[in-house]
N, C-alpha and C positions, 0 to 999 in steps of 0.2 A: 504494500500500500504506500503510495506519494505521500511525500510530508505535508500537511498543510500548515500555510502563515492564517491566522484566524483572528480577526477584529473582532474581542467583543469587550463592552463594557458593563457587560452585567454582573454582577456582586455574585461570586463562586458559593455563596453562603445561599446565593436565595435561586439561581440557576445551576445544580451542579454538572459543568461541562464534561467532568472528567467520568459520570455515572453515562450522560446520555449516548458518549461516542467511545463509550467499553474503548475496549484495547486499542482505540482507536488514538485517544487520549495522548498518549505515549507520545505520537506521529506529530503531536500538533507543536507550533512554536505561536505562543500565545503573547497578542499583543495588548497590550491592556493596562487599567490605573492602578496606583496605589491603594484608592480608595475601594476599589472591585476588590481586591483580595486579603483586606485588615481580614484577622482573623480566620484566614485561609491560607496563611502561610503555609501549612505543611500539606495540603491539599497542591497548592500551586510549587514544590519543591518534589512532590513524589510524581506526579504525575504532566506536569507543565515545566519541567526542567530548563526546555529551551525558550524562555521569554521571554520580555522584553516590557518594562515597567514604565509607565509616561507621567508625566504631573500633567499635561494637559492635552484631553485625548482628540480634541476636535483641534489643536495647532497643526500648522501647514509639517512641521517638527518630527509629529508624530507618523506622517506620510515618508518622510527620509527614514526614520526609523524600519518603521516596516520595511522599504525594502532592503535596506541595506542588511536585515534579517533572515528575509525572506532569500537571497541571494546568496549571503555565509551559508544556509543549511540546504541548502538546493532543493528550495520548495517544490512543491508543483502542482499543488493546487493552492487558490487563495477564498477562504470562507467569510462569511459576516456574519452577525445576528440582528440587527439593527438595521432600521432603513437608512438612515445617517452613514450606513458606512458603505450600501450598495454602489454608490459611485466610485468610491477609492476603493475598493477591494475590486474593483471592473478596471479601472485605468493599471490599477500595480499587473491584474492578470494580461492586460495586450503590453505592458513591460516588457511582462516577462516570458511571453507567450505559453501563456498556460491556458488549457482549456477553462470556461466557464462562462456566462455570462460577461458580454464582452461591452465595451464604453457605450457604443451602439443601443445597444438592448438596455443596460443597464438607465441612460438617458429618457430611452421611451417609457421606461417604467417609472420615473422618476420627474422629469419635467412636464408638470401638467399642459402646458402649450405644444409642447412635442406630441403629446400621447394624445390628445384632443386631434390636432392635424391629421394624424396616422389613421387613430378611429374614423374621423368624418369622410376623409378620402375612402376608404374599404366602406362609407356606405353606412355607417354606423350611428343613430343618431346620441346625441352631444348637447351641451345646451349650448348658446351661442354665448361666443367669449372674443377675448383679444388679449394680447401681452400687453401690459402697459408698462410702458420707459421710463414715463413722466407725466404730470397732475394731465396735461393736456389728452393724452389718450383716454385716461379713464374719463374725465369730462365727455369726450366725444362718444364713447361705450353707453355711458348715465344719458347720451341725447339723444342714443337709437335704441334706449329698450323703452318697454313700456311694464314699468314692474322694479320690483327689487332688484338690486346687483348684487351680487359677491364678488369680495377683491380676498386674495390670498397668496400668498409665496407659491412662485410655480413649484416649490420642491418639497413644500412642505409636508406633513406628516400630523398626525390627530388632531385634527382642524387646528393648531397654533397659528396665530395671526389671521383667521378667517374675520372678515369682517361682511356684515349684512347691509346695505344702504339703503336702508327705506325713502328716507326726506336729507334735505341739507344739514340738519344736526349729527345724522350719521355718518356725513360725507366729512364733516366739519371735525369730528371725532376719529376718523381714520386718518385726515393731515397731520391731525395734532399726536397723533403716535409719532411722528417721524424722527424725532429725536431719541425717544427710549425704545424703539424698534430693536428684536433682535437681528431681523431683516432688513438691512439698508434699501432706503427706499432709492436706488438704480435702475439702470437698464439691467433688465436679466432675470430681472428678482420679483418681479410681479404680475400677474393676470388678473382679470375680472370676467366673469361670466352671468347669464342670465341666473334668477333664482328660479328653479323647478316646483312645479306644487303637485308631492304625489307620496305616496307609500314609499319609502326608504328599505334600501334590503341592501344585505351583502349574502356575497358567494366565495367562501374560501375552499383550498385544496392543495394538488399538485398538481405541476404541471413538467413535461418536458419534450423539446423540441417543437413547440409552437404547436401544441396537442397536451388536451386536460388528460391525467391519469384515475383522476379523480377529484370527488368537487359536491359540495351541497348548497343551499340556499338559507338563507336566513331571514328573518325581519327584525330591524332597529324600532325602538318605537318611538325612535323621535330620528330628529338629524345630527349629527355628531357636533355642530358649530353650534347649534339649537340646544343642545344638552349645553356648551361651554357657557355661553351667553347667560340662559336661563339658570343655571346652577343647580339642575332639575338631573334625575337618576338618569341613568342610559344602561337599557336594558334589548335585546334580543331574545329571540324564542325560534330552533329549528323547524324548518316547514313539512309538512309531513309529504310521503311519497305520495298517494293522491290528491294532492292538490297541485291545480292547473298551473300554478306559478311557477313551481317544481322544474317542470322540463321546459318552461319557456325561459326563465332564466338559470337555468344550466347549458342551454342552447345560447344564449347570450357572454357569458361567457366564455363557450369553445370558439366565440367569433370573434371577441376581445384578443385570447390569446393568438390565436392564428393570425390577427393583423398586426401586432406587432412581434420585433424581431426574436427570433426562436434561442433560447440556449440548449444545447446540446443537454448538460447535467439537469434533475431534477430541480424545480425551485417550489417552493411554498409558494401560494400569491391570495391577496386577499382585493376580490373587485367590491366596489359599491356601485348600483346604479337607483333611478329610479320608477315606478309604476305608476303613469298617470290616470287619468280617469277612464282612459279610452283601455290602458292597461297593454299599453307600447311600451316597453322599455329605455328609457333615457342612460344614458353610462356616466355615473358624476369620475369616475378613477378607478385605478388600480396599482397595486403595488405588487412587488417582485419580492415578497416576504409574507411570515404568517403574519395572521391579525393580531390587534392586538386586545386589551380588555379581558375576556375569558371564555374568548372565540377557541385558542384553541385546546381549552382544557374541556370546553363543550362539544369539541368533533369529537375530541379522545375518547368520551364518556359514548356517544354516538356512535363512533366508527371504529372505534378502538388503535386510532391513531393521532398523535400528539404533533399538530405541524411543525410548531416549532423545531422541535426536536427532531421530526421525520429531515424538515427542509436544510438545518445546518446538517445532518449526517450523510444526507446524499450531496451537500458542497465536498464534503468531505469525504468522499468516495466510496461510502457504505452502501450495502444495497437497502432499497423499500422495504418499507413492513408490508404495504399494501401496493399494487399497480395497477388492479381492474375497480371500476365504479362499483358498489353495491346496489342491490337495489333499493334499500332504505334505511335509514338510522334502526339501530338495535333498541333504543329507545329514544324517547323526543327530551330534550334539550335545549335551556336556556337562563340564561345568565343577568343579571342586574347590578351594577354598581351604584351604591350609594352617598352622596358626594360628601365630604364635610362640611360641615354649617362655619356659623359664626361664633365663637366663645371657649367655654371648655365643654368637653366631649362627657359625657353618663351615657354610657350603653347601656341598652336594654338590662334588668340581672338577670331574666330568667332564659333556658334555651327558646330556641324560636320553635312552637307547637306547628306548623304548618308541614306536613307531611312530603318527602319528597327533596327539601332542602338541606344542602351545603354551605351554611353560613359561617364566613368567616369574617371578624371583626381585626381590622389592619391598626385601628389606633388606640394607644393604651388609656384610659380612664383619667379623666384630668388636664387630657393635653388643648393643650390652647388652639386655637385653628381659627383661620382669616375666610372662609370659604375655598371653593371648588380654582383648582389651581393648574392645573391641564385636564386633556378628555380623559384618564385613566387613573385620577387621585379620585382613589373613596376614603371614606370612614367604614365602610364596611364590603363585604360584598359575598356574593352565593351563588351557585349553581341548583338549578331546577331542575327536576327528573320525571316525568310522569309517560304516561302512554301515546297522550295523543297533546298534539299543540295547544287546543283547546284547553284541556286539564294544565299544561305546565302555564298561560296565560291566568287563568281561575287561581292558581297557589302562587305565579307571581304578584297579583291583585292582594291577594292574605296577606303575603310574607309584606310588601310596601305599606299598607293599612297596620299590619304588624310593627314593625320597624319604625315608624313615624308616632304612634300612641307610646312605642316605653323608650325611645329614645330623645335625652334633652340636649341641648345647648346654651349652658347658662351663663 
């Protein structure tokens, strides 16, 4: 097995890399913080030997680093975990010509004006957008819609920076970021698109070769910028195999990936689009990685496979757990995060009565919290279990009416 160079920044305490890629572990030359592996020193010394420690993982610094790692141990594949890293782990792989998802491919997954183009030309509908440079573009965008805009980093990830623009206060409120931006407001760095009015879904899976290996369907019950804004729960529920949504957006999907650029190795990918009234499919994105939130601790319960996991061990050259569709979830499936309030935190005391649930509370008793601070900070959060969709929406209905009667914020 090739050695792989492996960008991740996730804390070996709360991800453990070295369980999910068995013996594989060994092969890897991990690149990664300080702060990822306090308390996993001897984890990252038995089995990450060949590493490579950064104080700051997103510096231009930390890109010389890796290769010049990557090249001492004669890498030959290069992995990520993170959407943040799918770009730079795509330019180090046509480096150093290693197979995998290549700058190309990696771009169309990644810059929503690229992957928008791509879609619309294959035929695909899109909502109507534009790049914008500077204030002047988006003005002229705001003078040919009739309706909401969204402006957002073309490259961004769990709606951060998503902005909604109803009226001129909204417009007026997006200028006035420019300064505390983590996005510099430049050429390159921003879109704006129509706002969609419809049922919200994602479809995650695998894929490889510009062909799905496999793939299911989901419903959000709100919109992921909608959840950040409002400071309101975001929750999903898996769609059952007979329902018509099912094979129309699974079919949506296989046409997503085939339009854009194929990689050879297996990827994770998580698409969103949306269902309008007529119940046409709109494409809002997709990404070149599992989901995030508790998408995919929810297929695994489902399908019995764990994307994340599945999608870094096939960068890394393992083989699938799974390669053929199923025909339906082993059981239905879904998930709710709960955001944190304003104050200090009193959880519930008693367990949660509601049949079927996985609740797990992320923050400890007493802790101070300013509210909901990206799409994927809770105070709590659970997976749902039941038979059919309907039932797992019925116990998510309990479990939120549950959770908001014994939990305070004072």
């Amino acid at each position: 097995m090739p050695k792989v160079l492996l960008y991740s920044r996730q804390p070996l305490a709360k991800r453990p890399l070295q369980d999910w890629l068995d013996n594989a572990a060994d092969t890897v030359v991990l690149v990664t913080t300080h702060k990822a592996v306090a308390g996993s020193e001897d984890v990252l010394a038995e089995h990450f030997p060949e590493h490579r420690l950064v104080d700051d993982y997103y510096a231009w610094s930390t890109e010389l680093v890796a290769e010049e790692a990557a090249r001492t141990y004669g890498v030959g594949l290069v992995a990520s975990t993170s959407e943040d890293d799918v770009l730079r782990a795509a330019r180090l792989r046509d480096r150093l010509g290693v197979p995998g998802q290549d700058t190309a491919g990696a771009t169309a997954y990644r810059d929503k004006v690229v992957m928008k183009r791509l879609l619309r030309d294959a035929g695909l509908r899109v909502p109507s957008f534009a790049a914008v440079d500077g204030p002047l573009d988006l003005l002229d965008f705001l003078d040919a819609e009739d309706g909401p805009v969204v402006v957002k980093p073309r490259t961004g990830a769990g709606a951060e920076g998503v902005s909604i623009l109803r009226d001129r206060a909204d417009l007026d409120a997006f200028l006035a970021r420019q300064s505390t931006s983590e996005v510099p407001f430049l050429p390159g760095q921003w879109m704006a698109e129509g706002f969609v009015h419809g049922d919200f879904f994602h479809v995650d899976g695998i894929m490889r070769g510009g062909r799905i290996l496999h793939c299911w369907p989901s419903q959000y019950n709100s919109g992921v910028a909608e959840h950040l804004q409002g400071q309101t729960q975001l929750s999903s529920v898996l769609l059952g195999a007979d329902d018509d949504r099912t094979p129309l957006l699974r079919g949506l999907a296989a046409e997503v990936v085939a339009a854009l650029p194929p990689a050879a190795q297996p990827l994770a990918f998580h698409l969103e689009a949306w269902l309008g009234a007529d119940g046409s499919p709109v494409v809002c994105e997709i990404a070149s990685r599992a989901g995030g939130a508790l998408i995919a601790e929810a297929y695994e319960r489902s399908f019995g496979v764990h994307l994340a996991k599945e999608g870094l061990r096939a960068q890394c050259g393992s083989a699938l757990t799974l390669t053929d569709q199923p025909a339906g979830p082993e059981s239905l499936t879904g998930w709710v995060l709960f955001p944190p309030g304003h104050g200090s935190f009193a959880p519930p005391a008693e367990p949660c009565p509601v049949p079927g649930v996985d609740l797990t509370v992320r923050l400890e008793p007493g802790t101070e919290c300013t509210g909901l601070e990206y799409a994927t900070h809770s105070a709590a959060d659970a997976l749902v279990t039941a038979d059919t969709p309907q039932e797992v929406r019925k116990r998510l209905a309990l479990l939120t009416e549950w959770w908001h009667l014994h939990t305070n914020w004072d």
